[in-house]
N, C-alpha and C positions, 0 to 999 in steps of 0.2 A: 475532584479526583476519585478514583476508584479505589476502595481501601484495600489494596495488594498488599500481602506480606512476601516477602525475597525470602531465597534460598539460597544455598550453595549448588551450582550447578555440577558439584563435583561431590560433594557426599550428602546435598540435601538437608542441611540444618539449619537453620534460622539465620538467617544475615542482620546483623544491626549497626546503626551509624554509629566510630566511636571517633571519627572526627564529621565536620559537615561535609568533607571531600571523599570519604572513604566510610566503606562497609566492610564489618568483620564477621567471621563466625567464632562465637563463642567471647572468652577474654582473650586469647593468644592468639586463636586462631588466622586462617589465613586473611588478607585484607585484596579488597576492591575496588578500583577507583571509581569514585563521581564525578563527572564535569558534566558543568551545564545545566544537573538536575539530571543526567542520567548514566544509571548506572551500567557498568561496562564489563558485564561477565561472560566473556568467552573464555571458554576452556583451555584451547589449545594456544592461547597469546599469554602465556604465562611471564615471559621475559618485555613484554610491551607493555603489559600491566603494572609489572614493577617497576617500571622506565617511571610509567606513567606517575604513579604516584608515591613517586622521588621527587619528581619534579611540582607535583604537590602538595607533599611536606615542606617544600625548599620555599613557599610561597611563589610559585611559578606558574600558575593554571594554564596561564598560555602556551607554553611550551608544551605541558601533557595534552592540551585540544591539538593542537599541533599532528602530536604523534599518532594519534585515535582520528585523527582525519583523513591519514594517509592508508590508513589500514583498507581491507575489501576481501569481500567471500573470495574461497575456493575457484569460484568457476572463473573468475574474473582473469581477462587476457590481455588487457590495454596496460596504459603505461601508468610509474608511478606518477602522483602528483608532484611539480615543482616543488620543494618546499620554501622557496623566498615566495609562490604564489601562494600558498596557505598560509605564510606570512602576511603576509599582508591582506590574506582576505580574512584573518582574525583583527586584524587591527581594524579593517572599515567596515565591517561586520554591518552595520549601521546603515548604510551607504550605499550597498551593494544587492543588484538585483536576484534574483531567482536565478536568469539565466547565466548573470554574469558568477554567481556562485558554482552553481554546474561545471561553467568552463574553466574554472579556478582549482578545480574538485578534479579536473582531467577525464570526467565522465564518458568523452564520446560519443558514441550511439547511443548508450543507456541515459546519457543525459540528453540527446535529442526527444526521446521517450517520456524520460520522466516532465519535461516542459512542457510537452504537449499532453501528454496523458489526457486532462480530462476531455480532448475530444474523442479520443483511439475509441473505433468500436468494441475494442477488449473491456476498456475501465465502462464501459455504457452497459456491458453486457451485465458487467458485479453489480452496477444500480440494478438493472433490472431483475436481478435476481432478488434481489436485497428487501425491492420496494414490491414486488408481488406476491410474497410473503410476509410481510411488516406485521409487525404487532405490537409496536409503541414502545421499544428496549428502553430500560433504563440507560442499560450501560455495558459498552459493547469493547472484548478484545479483538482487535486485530493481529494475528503472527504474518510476518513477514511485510509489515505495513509501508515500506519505505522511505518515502518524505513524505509520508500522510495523506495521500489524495484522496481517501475514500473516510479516514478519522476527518476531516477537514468538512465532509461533506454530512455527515453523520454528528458531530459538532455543532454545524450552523442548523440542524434538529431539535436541538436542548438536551443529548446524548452526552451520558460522560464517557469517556474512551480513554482507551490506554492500546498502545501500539507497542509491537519488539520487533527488533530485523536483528541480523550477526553483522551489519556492515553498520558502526558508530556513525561515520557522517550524513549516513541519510537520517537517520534521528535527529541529529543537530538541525540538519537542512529543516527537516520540519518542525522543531520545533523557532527556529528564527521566521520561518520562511510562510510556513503553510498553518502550522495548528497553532500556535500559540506555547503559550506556559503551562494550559489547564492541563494539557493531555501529559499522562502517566507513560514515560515513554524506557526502554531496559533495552539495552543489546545483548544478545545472547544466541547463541548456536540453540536450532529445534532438536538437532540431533544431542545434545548436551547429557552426560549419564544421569542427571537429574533435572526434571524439570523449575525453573527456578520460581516460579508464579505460586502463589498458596494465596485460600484467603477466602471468602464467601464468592460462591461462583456469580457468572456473569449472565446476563439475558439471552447475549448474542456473542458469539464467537464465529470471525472471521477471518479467508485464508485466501486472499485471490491474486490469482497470475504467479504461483509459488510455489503451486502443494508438487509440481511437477518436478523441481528441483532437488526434494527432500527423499534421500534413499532409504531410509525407515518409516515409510510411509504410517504402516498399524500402528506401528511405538507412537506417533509423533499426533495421529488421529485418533490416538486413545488416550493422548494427556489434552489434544484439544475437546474431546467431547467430556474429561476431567470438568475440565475450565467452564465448558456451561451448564453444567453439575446436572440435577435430572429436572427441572423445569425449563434449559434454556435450551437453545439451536443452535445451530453450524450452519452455515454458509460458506461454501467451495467453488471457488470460479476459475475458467481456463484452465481444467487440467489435460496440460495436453494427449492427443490420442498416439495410442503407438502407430496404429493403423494408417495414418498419415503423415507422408515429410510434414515438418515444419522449418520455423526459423531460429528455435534456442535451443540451447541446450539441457541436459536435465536427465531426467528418467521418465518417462513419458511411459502411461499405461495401457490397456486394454478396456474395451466395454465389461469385458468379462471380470476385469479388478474392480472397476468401479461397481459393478455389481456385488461381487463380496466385502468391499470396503465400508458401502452405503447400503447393506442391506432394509434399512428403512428410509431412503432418502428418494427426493425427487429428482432425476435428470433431467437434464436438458443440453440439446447443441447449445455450444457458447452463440454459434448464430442466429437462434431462434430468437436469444433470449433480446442481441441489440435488434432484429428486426421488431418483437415485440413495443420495445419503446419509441422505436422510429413510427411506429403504425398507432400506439396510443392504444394497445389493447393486450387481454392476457398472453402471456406464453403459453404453446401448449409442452410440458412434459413427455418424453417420450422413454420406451424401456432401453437398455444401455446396449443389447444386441442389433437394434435398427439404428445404430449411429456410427458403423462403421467407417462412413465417408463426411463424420464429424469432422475439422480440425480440433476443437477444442471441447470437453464435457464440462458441465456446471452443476450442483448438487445442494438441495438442501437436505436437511436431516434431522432428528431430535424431537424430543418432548413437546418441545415450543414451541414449535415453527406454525405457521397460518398452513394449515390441510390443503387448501386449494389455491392455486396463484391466481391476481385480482388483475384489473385493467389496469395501464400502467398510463393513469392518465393527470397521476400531478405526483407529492409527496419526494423521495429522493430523484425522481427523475425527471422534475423541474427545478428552477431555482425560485424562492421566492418570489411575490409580486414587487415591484421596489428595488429589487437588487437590480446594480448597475452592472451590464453585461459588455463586453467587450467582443468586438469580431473575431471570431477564429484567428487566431494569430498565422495561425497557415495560408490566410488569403495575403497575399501580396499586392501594392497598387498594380493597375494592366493600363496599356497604351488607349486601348478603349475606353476609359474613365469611369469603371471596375473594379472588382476586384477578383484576382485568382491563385487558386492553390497551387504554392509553389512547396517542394516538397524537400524536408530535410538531407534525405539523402534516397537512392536506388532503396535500398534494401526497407527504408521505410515507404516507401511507396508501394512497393510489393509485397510488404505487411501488410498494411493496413488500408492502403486503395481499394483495393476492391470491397471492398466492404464499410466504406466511409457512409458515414448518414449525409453528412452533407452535402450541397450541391459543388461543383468544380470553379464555377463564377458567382459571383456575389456585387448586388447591387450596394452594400455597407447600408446605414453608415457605420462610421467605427465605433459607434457607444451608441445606447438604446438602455431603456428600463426596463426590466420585465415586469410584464404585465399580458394581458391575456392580448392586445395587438401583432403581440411577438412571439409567443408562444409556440408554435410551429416552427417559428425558425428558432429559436433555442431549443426545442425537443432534440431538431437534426444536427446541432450542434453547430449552425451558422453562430450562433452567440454564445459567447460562454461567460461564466461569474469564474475571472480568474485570481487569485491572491491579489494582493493590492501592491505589495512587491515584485509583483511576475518580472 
């Protein structure tokens, strides 16, 4: 793990464990609940935290995973979760898939999303950012990491990683589901009056498919460029452009913020960057005035980062040799003895269709090794190395 010290995300003082369930500041001061291994510091859920950890003084943990399962950001519009169904998907915890957690979780679209993620040309775009700039990170933060899709892959590296989001069940999801126990995982609002992270900085600090969400943008990119102190980098992906509808919501910026935001950073269209890994060759960087008919901008920046982006022809943007790859879970059996992409729903298919690496039909089969025979068809994401619980 990554030796992080906590803070109070409300006056910034030191947090420490004075039970194994809870963190306090000071001796009296206020306390925090832990489930799980992670700690649960939003600001503004002050009466769901003391829910919370009542219910884990009472020796109840279930109950408090419970309540912190149900919880979800600000922008979020869909329904709550059943709570007999988050009953019982704490009970079989054990048992239960990825997706069938998702739909247990009451996710909807977002959880069509997050199952598929690692094929979306958005999550290919953050590799290829990630991996054309690489320099060997010890040990890399993620904000806004979700259920872990990009610590997961940055993990099977030999990276240590620690991830935070404000929504506690994607943390959990990825810690049962996706990353394991090792990853350092903390729920917390970015916009929080204090930042709660301290501690000797990190290599790599990342922020993708998020930074567009966050309406204090400077505040929130001046405690992340904090975090990778003055030897590491920042990596920023999909943020989206004002200049273009899209499909989320958020605060979406201009070439011209991104300009003053990163005034030492590298841009790139988010498209350049999956076409670069589809093609197995560098991205070219472009200046942030010629990207107006971008949908999305991508950024690196900092001390550390690698000066020039490299060919993107293995590293994050393959899967090991030996790892056992599984077909696009988007191909569907077809009447012609096939396979073909069937698609979540409309509004994902007009995301992310036009801009799929993969091909529409597929010869399968549904399992292959990776290794250099397959290699082209996992670049485009015909095969993927998916969790082992998907």
């Amino acid at each position: 793990m990554i030796p992080f010290g906590l803070r109070s995300p409300v006056t910034g003082e030191p947090l420490h464990h004075d039970t194994p369930h809870s963190l306090r500041e000071g001796r009296k001061g206020p306390r925090w609940p832990v489930v799980d291994g992670i700690p649960f510091l939003r600001v503004d859920r002050d009466d769901l935290a003391r829910e919370a950890l009542g219910h884990l003084d009472r020796g109840a943990p279930g109950h408090a995973l419970e309540l912190l399962l149900a919880d979800q950001d600000e922008w979020w519009t869909g329904p709550k979760p059943d709570p007999a169904a988050l009953r019982d998907l704490v009970r079989d915890l054990k048992y239960v898939s990825l997706r069938e957690a998702v739909e247990r979780l009451a996710w909807g679209r977002v959880g069509d999303y997050f199952v598929h993620r690692w094929t979306d040309p958005t999550y290919l775009a953050g590799l290829a950012l990630l991996e054309a700039h690489w320099n060997a990170p010890v040990c890399v933060f993620e904000l806004a990491c979700g259920i872990g899709h990009y610590l997961r892959d940055l993990q099977g590296r030999g990276v240590k990683v620690a991830g935070g989001d404000v929504v506690f069940a994607k943390l959990w999801v990825a810690r049962h589901w996706v990353v394991g126990q090792r990853a350092q995982l903390v729920c917390f609002d970015a916009a929080s009056p204090c930042w709660p992270i301290e501690g000797a900085p990190v290599d790599l600090v990342v922020c993708h498919d998020a930074f567009y969400f966050m309406k204090d943008k400077q505040g929130i990119l001046d405690n992340l460029r904090r975090t990778a102190g003055d030897e590491g980098w920042l990596a920023v992906s999909h943020i989206h452009n004002r200049a273009k509808a899209g499909f989320s919501a958020g605060h979406a910026v201009s070439g011209a913020e991104i300009e003053e935001f990163f005034p030492d950073g590298l841009v790139y269209d988010d498209a350049e960057l999956t076409a670069a890994l589809a093609e197995a060759r560098a991205p070219v960087p472009a200046e942030p005035a010629s990207l107006n008919e971008a949908e999305a901008f991508s950024v690196v920046c900092g001390p550390g980062m690698r000066p020039a982006p490299r060919a993107l022809v293995d590293g994050l943007t393959l899967p090991p040799d030996g790892t056992i790859l599984r077909l696009n879970p988007l191909y569907q059996p077809a009447p012609e003895g096939d396979y073909a992409i069937v698609w979540p729903s409309e509004r994902y298919a007009a995301e992310y269709g036009p801009r799929a690496t993969y091909p529409l039909r597929s010869p399968g089969p549904e399992t292959v090794e990776a290794g250099p025979a397959y290699a082209e068809r996992a670049r485009r994401r015909e095969f993927v190395a998916l969790p082992e619980r998907w």
